[in-house]
C-alpha positions in Angstrom: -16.2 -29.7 -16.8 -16.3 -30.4 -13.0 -13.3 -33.1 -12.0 -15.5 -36.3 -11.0 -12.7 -38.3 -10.1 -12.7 -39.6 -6.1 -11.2 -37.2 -3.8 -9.0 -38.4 -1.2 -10.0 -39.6 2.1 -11.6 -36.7 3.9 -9.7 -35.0 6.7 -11.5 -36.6 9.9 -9.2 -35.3 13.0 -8.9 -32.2 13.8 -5.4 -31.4 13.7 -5.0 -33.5 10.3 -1.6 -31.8 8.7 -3.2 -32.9 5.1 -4.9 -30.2 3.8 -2.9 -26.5 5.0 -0.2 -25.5 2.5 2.1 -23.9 4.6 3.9 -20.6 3.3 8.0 -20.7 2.6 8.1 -23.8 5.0 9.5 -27.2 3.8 6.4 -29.1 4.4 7.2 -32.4 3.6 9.5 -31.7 6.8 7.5 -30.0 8.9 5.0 -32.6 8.7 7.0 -35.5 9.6 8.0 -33.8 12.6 5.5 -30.4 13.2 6.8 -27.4 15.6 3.5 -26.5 17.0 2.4 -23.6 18.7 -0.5 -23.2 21.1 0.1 -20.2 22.9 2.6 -17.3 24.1 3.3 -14.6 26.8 6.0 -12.3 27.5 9.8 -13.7 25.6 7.8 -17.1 25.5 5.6 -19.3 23.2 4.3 -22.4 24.2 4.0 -25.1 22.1 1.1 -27.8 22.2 3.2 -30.8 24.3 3.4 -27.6 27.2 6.8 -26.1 26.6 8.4 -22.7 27.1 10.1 -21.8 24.4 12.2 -18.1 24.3 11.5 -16.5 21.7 14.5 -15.0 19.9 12.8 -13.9 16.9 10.4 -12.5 17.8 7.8 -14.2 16.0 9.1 -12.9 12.3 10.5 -9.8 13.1 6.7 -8.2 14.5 6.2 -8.7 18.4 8.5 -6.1 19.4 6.8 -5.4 22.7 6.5 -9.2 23.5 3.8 -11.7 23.2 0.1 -11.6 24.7 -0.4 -7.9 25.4 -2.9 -7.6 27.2 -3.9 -3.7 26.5 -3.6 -4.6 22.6 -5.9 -8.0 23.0 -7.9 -5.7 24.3 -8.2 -2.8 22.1 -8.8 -5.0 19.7 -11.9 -7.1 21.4 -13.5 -3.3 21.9 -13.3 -2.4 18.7 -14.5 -5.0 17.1 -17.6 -5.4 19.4 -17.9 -0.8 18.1 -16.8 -1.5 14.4 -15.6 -4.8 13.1 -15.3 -3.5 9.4 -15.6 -0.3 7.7 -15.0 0.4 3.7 -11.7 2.3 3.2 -12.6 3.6 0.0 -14.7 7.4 0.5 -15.6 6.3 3.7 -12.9 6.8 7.3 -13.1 5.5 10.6 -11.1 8.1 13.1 -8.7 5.4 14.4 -7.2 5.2 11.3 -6.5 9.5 11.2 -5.1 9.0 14.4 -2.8 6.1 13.5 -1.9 7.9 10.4 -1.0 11.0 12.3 1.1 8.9 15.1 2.8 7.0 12.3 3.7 10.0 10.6 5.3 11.5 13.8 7.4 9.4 14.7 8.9 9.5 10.9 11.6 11.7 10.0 10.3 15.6 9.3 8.9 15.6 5.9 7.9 12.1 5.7 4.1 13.2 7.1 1.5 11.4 5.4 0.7 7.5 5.5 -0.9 5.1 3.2 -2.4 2.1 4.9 -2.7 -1.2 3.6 -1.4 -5.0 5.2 1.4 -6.5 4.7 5.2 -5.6 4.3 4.3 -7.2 0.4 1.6 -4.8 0.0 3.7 -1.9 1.4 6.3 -2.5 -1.4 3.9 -2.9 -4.2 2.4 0.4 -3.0 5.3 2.1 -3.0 6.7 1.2 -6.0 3.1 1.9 -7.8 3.2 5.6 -6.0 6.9 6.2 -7.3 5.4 5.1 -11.1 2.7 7.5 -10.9 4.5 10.2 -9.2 6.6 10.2 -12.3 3.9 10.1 -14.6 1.8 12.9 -13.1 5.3 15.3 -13.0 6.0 14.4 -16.7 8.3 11.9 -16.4 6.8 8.9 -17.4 10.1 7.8 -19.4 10.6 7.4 -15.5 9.8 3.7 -15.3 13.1 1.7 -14.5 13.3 0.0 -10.6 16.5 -0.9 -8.8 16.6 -3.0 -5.9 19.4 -5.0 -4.6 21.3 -8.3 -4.7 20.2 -10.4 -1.6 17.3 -8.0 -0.7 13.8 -9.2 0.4 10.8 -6.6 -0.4 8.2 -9.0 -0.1 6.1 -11.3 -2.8 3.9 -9.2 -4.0 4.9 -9.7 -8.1 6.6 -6.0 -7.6 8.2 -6.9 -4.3 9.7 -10.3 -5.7 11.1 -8.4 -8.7 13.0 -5.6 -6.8 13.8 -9.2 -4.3 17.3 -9.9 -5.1 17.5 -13.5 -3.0 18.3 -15.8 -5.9 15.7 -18.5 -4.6 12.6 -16.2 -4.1 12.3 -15.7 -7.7 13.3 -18.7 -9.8 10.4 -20.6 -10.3 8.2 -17.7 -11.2 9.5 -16.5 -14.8 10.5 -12.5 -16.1 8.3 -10.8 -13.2 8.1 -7.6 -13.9 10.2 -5.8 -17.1 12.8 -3.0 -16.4 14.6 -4.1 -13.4 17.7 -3.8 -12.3 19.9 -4.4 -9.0 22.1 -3.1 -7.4 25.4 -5.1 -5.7 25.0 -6.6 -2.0 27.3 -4.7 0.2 29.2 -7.5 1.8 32.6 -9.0 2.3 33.1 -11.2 4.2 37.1 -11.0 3.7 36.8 -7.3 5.0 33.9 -6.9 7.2 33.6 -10.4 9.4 33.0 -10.0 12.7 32.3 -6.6 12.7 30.1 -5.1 15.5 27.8 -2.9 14.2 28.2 -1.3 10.3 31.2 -2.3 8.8 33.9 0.6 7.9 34.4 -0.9 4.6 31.8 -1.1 2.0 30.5 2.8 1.2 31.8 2.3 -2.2 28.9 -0.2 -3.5 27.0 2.4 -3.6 28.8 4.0 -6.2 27.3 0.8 -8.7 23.9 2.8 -9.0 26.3 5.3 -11.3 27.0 2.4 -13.4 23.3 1.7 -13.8 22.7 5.3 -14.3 25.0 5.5 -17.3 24.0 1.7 -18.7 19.9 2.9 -18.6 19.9 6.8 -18.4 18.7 8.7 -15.1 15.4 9.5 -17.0 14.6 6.0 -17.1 14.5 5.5 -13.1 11.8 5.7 -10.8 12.7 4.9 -7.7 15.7 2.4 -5.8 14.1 0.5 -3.1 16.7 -1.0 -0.3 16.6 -2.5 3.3 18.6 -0.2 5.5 19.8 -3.1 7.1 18.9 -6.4 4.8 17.2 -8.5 7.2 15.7 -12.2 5.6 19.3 -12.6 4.0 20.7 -13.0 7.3 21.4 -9.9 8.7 23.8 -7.2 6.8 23.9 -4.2 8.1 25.3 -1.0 6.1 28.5 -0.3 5.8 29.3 3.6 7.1 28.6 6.3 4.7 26.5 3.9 2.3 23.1 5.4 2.6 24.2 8.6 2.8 25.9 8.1 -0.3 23.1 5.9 -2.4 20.8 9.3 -0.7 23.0 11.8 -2.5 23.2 9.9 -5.9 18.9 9.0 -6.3 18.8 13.3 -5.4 21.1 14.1 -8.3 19.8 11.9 -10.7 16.0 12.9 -9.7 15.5 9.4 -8.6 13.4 8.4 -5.7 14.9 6.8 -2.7 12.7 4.2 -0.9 13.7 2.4 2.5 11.5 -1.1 3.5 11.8 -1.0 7.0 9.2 -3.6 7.4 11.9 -5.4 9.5 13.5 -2.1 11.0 10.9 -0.1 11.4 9.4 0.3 15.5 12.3 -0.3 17.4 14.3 -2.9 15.7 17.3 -0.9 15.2 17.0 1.6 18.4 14.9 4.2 17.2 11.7 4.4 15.2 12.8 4.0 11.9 16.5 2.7 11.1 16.3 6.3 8.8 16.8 7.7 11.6 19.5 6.2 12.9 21.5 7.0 9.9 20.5 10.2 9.2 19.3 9.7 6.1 15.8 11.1 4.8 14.1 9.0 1.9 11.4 10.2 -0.3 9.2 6.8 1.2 9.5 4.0 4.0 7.4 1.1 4.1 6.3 -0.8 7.4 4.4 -3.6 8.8 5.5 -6.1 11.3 6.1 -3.7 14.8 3.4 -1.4 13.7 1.0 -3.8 15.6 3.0 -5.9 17.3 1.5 -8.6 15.0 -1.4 -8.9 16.6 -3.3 -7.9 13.4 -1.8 -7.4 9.9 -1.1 -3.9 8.9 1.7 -2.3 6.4 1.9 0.8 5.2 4.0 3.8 3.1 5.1 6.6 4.7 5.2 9.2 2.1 7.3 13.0 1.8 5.0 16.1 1.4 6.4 16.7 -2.3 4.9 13.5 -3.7 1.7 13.5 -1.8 0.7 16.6 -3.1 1.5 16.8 -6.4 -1.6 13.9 -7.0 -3.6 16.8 -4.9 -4.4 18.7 -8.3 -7.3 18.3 -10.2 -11.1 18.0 -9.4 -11.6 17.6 -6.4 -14.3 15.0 -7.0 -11.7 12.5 -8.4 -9.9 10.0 -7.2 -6.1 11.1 -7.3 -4.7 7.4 -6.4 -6.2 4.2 -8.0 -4.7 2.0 -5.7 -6.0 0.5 -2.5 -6.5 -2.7 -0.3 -10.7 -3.9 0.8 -8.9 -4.0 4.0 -6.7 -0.8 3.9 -6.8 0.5 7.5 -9.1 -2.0 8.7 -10.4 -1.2 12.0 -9.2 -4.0 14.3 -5.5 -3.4 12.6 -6.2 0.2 13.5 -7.1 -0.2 17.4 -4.2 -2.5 17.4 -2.0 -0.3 16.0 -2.9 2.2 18.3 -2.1 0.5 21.4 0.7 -1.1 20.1 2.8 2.9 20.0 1.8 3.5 23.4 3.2 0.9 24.7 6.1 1.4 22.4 6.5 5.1 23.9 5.2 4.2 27.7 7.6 1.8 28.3 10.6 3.4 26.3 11.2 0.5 24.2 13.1 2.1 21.5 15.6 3.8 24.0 16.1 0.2 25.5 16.8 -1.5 22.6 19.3 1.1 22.0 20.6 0.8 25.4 20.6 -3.1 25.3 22.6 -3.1 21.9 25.9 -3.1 23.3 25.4 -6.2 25.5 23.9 -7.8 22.9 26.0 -7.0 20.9 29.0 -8.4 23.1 27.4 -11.9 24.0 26.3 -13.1 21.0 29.7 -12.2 19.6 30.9 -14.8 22.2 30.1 -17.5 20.1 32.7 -16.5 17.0 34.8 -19.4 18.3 31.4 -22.3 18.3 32.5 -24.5 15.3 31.7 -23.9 12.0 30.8 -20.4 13.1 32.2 -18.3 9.8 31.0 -14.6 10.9 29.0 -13.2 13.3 27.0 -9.5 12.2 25.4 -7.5 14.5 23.0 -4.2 14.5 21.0 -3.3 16.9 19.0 -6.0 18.5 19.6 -7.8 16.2 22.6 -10.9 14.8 23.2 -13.4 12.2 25.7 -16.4 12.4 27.1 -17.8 9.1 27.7 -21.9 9.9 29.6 -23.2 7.3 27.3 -25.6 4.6 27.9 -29.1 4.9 29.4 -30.5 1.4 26.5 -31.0 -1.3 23.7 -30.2 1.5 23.3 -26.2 1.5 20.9 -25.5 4.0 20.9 -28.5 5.9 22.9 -27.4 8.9 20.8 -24.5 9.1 17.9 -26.5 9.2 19.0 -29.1 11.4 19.8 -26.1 13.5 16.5 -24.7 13.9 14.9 -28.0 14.6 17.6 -28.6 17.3 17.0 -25.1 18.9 12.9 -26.3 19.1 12.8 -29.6 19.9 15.9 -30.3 22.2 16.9 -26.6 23.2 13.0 -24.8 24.0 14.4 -21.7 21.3 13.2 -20.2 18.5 15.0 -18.7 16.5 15.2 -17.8 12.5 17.7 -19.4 9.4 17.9 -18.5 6.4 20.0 -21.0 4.6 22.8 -21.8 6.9 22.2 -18.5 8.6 21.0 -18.5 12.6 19.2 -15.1 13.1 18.3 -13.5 16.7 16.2 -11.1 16.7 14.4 -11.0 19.9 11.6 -8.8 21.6 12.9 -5.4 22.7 11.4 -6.5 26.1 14.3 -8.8 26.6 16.2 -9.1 29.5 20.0 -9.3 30.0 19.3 -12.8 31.7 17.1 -14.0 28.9 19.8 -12.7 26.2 22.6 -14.9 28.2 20.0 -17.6 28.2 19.9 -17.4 24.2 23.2 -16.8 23.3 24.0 -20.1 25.7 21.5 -22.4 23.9 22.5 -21.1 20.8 26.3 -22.1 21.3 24.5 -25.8 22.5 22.8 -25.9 19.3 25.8 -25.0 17.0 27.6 -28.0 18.7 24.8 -30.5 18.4 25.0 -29.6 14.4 28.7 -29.6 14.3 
């Protein structure tokens, strides 16, 4: 039966803060004291009261090329006035070929064909649904086993939160999925704080998949799924050697090796993909966030040759891949998308972030001597700050920090926990990177 009973007072104003739910946001918070945004340009957003505020995250990880582009505002409006939807399934649109195809190149060799779909979540739970049926369809469906890693983030997707291995992502929500295992976090703090770039020490955690190996049997894995550089835990970057190493044991063992570089991928690290950077060439690499800039949601897996075509057998009449998204490729994501690489490859932005790391790099390590200030990591254009907890209130400088930064500072900037994280546009200036790193050290004090 229907609920009779009164409903509350009906939301009369506009901006009432009643009714929206907001996602991994203390709300009770927020709502007592809302950070809101009207509107962003360049390394600023502007918040409804009329402030600037630098943006040193940029956004979550997404507008790499800075906010309120105008060629991708504008790609968009045209296409949408051409095509505003399309059906992914046996029917295209040639944007998303092209997208696929640009994707795809700037990949490592072998990595050549792309599956579309919308959200770093979705990318994971596509992934990890292609490693299952890969097995299956090469006759190895005892194959069914996935490892992911302490202190990773893949997402929340029911897939993504089960290969997750941050301890407060998945405790209200029961078993997840059966047959998982993890792998340990690589870091230590006793050996590797302060460290400027990957750590020397640490190659050896990779040497725990072996264990897991001989605890489940190889012909019970599908697939390991890491971040090459663990990004919503705060920032741990690989030690030296490690992916190389976790690459050579998934190869030996016939296990597939799957990089989420939602977070690294388009820039983030100084070159396209963060496999690239380290050498290392996985059988899949999911991505979301830079692929448009986040001017429209998009993921997607980019997938080697041997796995996409061993589904190409068959009738050729048949589907070879039950899986897909009603928006998979959509058409606005796809103009975005599009504009969003060339001004990626027109204005060099990869090559600058690499450029730009070193200075970074250097000023944001100035602040290892702020109070409370427990380690400093660094990769790319990219940092996390470890602030000491306060006694019984985990969290709370963290969050006292990140209102701080907003309200009495004009910076945003990430926390996770008692973890500050910068990660900035790749448009960034020197000036603008001083500018951070200087009202980050204010707001360290003021939470002191």
């Amino acid at each position: 039966m229907l609920d009779k009973s009164p409903r509350p007072n009906a939301v009369n104003v506009p901006n009432d803060l009643a009714a929206h739910w907001m996602p991994f946001t203390a709300n009770r918070a927020f709502k007592k004291a809302p950070r809101m945004l009207a509107g962003a340009k360049g390394m600023h957003y502007i918040t409804t009261d009329g402030r600037n505020i630098i943006d040193a995250a940029a956004g979550m990880w997404c507008t790499n090329a800075g906010h309120g582009r105008e060629r991708i505002s504008e790609a968009i409006a045209r296409q949408a006035a051409a095509l505003d939807y399309a059906p992914p399934f046996q029917f295209g649109i040639p944007q998303a070929f092209e997208l696929a195809g640009r994707v795809a190149d700037l990949a490592p060799a072998g990595l050549d064909h792309v599956f579309f779909c919308n959200s770093g979540s979705e990318a994971v739970d596509t992934a990890l649904k292609i490693a299952l049926a890969y097995h299956q369809i090469s006759g190895q469906g005892s194959r069914t086993r996935l490892i992911g890693r302490e202190r990773g983030y893949h997402g929340v997707g029911f897939g993504g939160t089960s290969v997750g291995g941050i301890v407060n992502n998945r405790r209200l929500f029961g078993t997840l999925l059966a047959g998982v295992d993890h792998l340990s976090h690589t870091y230590d703090r006793e050996k590797q704080a302060f460290t400027k770039g990957e750590p020397e020490y640490g190659a050896h955690f990779a040497e725990e998949l072996e264990r897991l190996v001989n605890l489940h049997g190889a012909n019970t894995i599908a697939a390991v799924i890491v971040e090459p550089m663990a990004g919503s835990t705060g920032v741990i970057p690989p030690p030296k050697g490690y992916l190389k190493r976790l690459r050579e044991i998934t190869q030996r063992h016939g296990i597939l090796l799957i990089f989420d570089e939602v977070i690294t991928g388009f820039g983030r690290l100084g070159f396209a993909f963060a496999a690239e950077r380290y050498g290392v060439l996985p059988d899949m690499i999911t991505f979301a966030k830079g692929v448009t800039n986040g001017a429209a949601p998009m993921g997607g897996v980019v997938v080697r040759d041997t796995i996409h075509n061993a589904f190409m057998n068959g009738p050729e009449h048949v589907i070879e891949l039950a899986h897909g998204y009603t928006y998979s490729a959509h058409p606005l994501a796809c103009a975005a998308g599009l504009a969003t690489l060339e001004i990626y490859r027109e204005e060099k932005l990869f090559e600058r972030a690499r450029a730009l790391e070193p200075k970074f790099i250097d000023a944001v390590m100035s602040l290892r001597n702020e109070p409370n200030v427990l380690d400093i990591r660094t990769v790319g254009l990219t940092a996390g700050i470890d602030l000491a907890a306060r006694p019984d209130q985990i969290g709370k400088r963290g969050f006292d920090g990140l209102n701080s930064a907003f309200f009495d500072h004009d910076l945003m900037l990430r926390i996770a926990g008692d973890t500050l994280a910068l990660t900035p546009p790749l448009i960034v200036s020197e000036d603008q990177i001083g500018e951070i790193v200087e009202k980050v050290a204010r707001v360290i004090r003021a939470v002191a």
